[in-house]
C-alpha positions in Angstrom: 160.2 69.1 135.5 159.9 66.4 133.1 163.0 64.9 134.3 161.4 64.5 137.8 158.1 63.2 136.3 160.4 60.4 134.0 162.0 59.5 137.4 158.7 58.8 139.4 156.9 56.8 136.6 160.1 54.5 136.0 159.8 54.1 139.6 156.3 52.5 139.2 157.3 50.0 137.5 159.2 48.2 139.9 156.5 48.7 142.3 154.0 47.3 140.5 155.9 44.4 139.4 156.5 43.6 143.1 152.9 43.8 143.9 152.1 41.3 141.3 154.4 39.0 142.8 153.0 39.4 145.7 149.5 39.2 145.1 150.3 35.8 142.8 152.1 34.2 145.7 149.2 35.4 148.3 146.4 32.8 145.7 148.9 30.6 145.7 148.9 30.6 149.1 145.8 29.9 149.8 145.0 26.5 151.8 144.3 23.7 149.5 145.9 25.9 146.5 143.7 28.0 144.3 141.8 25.0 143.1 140.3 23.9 146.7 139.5 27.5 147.4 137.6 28.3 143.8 135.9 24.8 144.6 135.0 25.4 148.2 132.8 22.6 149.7 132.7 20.9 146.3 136.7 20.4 146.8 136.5 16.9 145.9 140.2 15.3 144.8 139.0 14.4 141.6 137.5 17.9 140.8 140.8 19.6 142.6 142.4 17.9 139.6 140.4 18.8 136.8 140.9 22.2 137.8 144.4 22.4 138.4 145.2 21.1 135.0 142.5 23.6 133.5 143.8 26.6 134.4 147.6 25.3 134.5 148.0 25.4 138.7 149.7 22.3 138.1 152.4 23.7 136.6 155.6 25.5 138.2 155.1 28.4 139.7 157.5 30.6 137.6 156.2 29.4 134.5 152.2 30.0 135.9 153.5 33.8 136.7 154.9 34.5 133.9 151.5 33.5 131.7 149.5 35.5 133.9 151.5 38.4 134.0 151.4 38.0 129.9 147.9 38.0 130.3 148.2 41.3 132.9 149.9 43.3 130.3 147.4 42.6 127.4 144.6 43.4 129.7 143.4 39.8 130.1 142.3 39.8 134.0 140.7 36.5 133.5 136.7 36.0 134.0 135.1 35.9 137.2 133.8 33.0 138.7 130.5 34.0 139.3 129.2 36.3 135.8 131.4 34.3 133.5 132.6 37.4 131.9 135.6 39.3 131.8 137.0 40.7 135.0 137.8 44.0 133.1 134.7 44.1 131.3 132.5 44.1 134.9 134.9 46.7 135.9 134.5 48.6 133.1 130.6 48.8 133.4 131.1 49.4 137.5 134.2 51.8 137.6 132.6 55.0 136.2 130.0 54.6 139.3 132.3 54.4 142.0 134.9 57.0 140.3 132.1 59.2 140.2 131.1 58.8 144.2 134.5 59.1 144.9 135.1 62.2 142.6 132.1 63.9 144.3 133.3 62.8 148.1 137.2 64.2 147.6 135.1 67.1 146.4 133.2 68.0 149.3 136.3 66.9 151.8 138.5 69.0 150.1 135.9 72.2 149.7 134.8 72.1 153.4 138.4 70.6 155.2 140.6 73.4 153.4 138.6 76.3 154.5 137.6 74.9 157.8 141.1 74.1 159.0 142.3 77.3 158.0 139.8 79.0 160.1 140.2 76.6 162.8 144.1 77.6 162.6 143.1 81.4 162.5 140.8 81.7 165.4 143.6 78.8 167.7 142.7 78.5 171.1 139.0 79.8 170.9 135.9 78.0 170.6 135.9 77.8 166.5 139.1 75.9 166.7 138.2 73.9 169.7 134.8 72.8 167.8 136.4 72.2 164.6 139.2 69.9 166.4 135.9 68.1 167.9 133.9 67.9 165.3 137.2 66.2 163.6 137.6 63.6 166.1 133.9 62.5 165.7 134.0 62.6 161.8 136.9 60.0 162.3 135.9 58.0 164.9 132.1 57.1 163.4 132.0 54.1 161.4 131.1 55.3 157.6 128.3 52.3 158.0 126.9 54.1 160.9 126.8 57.3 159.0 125.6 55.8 156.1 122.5 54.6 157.3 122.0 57.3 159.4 122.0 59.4 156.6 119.8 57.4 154.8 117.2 56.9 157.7 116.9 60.9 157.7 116.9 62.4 154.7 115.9 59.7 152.8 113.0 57.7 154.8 111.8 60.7 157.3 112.4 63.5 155.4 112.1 62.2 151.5 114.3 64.5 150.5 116.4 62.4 148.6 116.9 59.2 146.9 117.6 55.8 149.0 119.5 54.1 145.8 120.5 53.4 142.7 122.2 55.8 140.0 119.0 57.2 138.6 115.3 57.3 138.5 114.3 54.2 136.6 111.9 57.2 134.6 114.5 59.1 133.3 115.3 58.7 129.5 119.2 59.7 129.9 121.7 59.1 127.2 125.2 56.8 129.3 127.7 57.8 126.7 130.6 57.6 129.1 129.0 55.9 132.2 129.6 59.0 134.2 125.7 59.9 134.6 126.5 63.6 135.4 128.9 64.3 133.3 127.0 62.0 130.5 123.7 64.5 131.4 126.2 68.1 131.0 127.7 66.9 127.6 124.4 65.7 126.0 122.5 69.0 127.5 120.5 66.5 129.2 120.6 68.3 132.8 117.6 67.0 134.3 119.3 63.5 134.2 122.5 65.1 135.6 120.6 66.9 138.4 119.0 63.6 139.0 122.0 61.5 138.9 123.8 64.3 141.2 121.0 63.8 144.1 121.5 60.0 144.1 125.0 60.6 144.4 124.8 62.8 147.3 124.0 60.6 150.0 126.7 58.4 149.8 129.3 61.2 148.7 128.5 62.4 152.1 128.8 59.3 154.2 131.8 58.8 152.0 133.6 62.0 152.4 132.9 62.0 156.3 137.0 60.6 157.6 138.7 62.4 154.7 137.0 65.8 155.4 138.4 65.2 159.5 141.8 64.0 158.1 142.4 67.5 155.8 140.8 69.4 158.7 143.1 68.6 161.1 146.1 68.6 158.7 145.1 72.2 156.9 145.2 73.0 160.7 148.3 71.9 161.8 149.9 73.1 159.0 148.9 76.2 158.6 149.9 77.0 162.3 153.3 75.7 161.8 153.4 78.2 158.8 151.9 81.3 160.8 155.1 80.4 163.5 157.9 80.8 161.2 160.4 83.9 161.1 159.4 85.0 157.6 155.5 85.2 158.6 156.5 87.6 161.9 159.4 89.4 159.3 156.9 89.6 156.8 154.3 91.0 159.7 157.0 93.2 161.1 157.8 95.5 157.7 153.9 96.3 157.5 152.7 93.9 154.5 149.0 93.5 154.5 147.8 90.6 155.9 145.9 89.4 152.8 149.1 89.4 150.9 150.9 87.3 154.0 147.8 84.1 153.9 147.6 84.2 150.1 151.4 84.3 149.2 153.1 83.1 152.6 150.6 80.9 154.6 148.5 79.3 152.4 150.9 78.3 149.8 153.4 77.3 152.0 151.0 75.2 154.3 149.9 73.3 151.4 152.4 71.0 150.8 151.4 68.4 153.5 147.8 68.5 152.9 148.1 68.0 149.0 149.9 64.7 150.0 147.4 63.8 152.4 144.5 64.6 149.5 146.1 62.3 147.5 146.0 59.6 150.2 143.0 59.7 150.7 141.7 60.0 147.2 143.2 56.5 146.9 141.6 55.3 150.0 138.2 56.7 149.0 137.9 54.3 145.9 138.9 51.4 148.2 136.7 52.6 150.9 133.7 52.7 148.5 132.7 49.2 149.8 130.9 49.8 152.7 128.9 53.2 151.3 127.8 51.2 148.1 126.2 48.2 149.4 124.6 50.4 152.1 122.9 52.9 149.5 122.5 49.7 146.5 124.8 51.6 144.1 126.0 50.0 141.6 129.6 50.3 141.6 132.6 48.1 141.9 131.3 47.8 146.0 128.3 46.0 145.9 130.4 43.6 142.8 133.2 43.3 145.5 131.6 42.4 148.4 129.4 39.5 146.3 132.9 38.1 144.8 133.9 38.1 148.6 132.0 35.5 149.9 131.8 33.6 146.3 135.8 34.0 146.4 135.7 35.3 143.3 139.6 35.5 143.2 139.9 36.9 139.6 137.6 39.7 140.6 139.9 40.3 143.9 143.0 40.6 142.1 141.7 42.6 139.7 140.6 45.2 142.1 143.9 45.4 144.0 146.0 45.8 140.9 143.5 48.1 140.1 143.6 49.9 143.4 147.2 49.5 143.3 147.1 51.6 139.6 145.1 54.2 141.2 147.5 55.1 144.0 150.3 55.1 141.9 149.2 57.7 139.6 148.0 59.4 142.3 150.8 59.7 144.0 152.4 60.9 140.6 150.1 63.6 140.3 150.7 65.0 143.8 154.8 64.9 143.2 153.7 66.9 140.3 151.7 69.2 142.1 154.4 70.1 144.3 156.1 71.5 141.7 153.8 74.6 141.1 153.3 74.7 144.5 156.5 74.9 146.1 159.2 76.7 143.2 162.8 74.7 144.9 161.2 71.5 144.1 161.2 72.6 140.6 165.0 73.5 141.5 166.1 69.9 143.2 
């Protein structure tokens, strides 16, 4: 076990170091240089100068990777263009909002696509199954924009149900030890401002969690048929053992395998996907911060969040290998 987990984050490394090659040559890259792109319309030759020998483009390029990759590891991201501050310091007061939308969205994907697929799989060929397979296909094919505002225009503006954005209600007195807002309101026994922070979350953890729900719907489906087909399921069926013991300890676990990998995709994409959902609802996450250092090219800001993205997926990915090991014993074994 700890062998296997040694192998997977030694194989990080290497992928991370790649991407950082990458994603320096990809600035690099840029028409102009970095320089004429920072400067935009103000790309004068004489300013285009002044910068390159400020931040050391001017340089070779092997020597201007290997300072900023120095700078990488000591957690020096450089300051963004447009705040003046550190990249990591804007992330650090953004991240908790987005990790927190996200959190809540893989929650409610993985709560209703589990169960739903499974049913869906149960009752194949009849109209539960053929509505969940539909109701999949939209989920995946409506824009999580659409959706977003959608949501928003009903149970927001007609119905008032809840709020349109922000974190919080500007007239709550809540202690932001962590900047988690829930979990900030359950440790400090604060739970009006964690019930409060939960119904401003809700919205966009919906719109959010609409494609991943459809993706482990179909997937929980597919899988567990392909389960409830094999020889030990009909042997197991055949020598009379109750059918609860057969979907706890032969279906279930064994179908769970594929969509455990595709939860941890999607967990991954969720954060990156937070873009759209933020900006639409005004929450103040690493979105609404994204999509302004977009169209300021705001380069430190972009790297950061790929590397950071980048991060993300790879320990992901680390805890899924990991959970496969509980799940399925002969990986344990190999």
């Amino acid at each position: 076990m700890l062998r296997t987990i040694g192998k997977r984050i030694l194989l990080l490394i290497p992928t991370l170091f790649g991407l950082t090659v990458l994603l320096f040559l990809w600035v690099r890259a840029l028409p102009g240089g970095p320089a004429a792109a920072l400067l935009g319309e103000r790309a004068t030759p004489e300013a285009v100068e002044r910068i390159n020998e400020a931040y050391g483009f001017d340089r070779p390029l092997h020597e201007q990777y290997v300072t900023w990759l120095g700078r990488l590891l000591q957690g020096d991201f450089g300051n963004s263009i447009s705040t003046r501050r550190p990249v990591l310091e804007e992330f650090a007061n953004r991240f908790p909002a987005t990790i927190e939308l996200s959190v809540l969205a893989l929650i409610i994907a993985v709560g209703i696509g589990i169960p739903l697929g499974y049913w869906a799989a149960r009752k194949h060929g009849k109209i539960l199954d053929h509505l969940m397979v539909g109701g999949s296909l939209l989920g995946i094919t409506i824009p999580v924009f659409f959706l977003a505002f959608m949501l928003k225009w009903l149970f927001a503006v007609q119905l008032g149900w809840l709020p349109t954005t922000g974190r919080q209600d500007r007239g709550i007195d809540a202690t932001h030890a962590t900047g988690f807002y829930v979990l900030d309101g359950l440790l400090t026994g604060e739970f009006d401002a964690a019930l409060n922070a939960l119904t401003h979350l809700l919205l966009p953890a919906l719109a959010l969690s609409t494609i991943p729900l459809a993706i482990i719907v179909r997937i929980t489906r597919a899988s567990v048929l392909e389960v409830l087909g094999a020889d030990y399921v009909r042997t197991g069926r055949a020598k009379g053992i109750a059918s609860k013991i057969i979907r706890n300890r032969f279906v279930l676990r064994n179908a769970m395998l594929p969509v455990v990998t595709t939860i941890g995709l999607q967990a991954g994409l969720l954060i990156s996907g937070a873009v759209l959902t933020e900006t639409v609802f005004a929450f103040p996450g690493v979105g609404g911060f994204l999509a302004t250092a977009i169209f300021a090219r705001d380069f430190p800001v972009l790297q950061g969040f790929v590397l950071f993205i980048a991060l993300a997926y790879a320990i992901i990915n680390l805890l899924v290998d990991i959970s496969y090991s509980f799940i399925d014993p002969r990986v344990r074994v190999q």
